[in-house]
Structure formats: C-alpha cells, structure tokens
C-alpha positions in Angstrom: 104.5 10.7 -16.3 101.9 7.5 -16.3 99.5 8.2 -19.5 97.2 5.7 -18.1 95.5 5.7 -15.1 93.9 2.4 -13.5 90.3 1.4 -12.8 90.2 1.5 -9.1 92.6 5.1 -9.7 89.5 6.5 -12.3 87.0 5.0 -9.4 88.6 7.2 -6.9 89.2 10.2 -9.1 85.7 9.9 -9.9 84.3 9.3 -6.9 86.1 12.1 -5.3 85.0 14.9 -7.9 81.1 13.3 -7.9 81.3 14.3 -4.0 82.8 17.6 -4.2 80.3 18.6 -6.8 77.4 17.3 -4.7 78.9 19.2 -1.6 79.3 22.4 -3.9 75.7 22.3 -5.0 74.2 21.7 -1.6 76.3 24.0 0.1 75.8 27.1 -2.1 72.3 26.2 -3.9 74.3 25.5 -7.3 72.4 23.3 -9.9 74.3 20.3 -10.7 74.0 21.4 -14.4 75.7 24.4 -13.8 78.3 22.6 -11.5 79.3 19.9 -14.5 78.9 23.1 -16.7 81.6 24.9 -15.4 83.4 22.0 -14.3 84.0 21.0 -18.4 84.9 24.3 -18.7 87.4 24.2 -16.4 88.9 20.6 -17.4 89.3 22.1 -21.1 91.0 25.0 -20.0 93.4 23.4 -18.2 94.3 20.8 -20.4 95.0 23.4 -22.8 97.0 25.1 -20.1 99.1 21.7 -19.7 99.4 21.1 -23.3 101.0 24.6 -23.9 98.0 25.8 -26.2 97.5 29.0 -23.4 
C-alpha cells in the first residue's frame, strides 16, 4: 500500500467528499457543522479500526 497520496489524488478525494457533504446537508436540512462534525468522527474511528486499535 502507497503511504502517500498525490496532489491532483488529495484534489479529487477532496473535492469528492466537499460535494457529498454539501449534497447531504441540502438534501436532509443537515448543518454543515454537524456534517464535518460527524464526518471527523467517523474518519477517527476508522482509522482506528484500520490500525487495529478497535
């Protein structure tokens, strides 16, 4: 596995979560707050899911 990731590969990556979020939040009447909020949450959960920790 590749522990680096490219610009134009963090540009997509990035681009592709900012517009899910934003469809999320208009489709359901989430805040974007709350969106990133649980959104960290999820991201530390599963990287302690892929590092073994749970």
């Amino acid at each position: 596995m590749n522990a680096t990731i490219s610009r134009e590969q963090l540009n997509e990556l990035t681009e592709v979560i900012e517009d899910s979020v934003q469809f999320i939040c208009d489709q359901e009447m989430i805040s974007g707050e709350k969106a990133w909020a649980v959104l960290e949450c999820l991201a530390i959960a599963k990287q302690a899911e892929l590092s073994g920790v749970i």
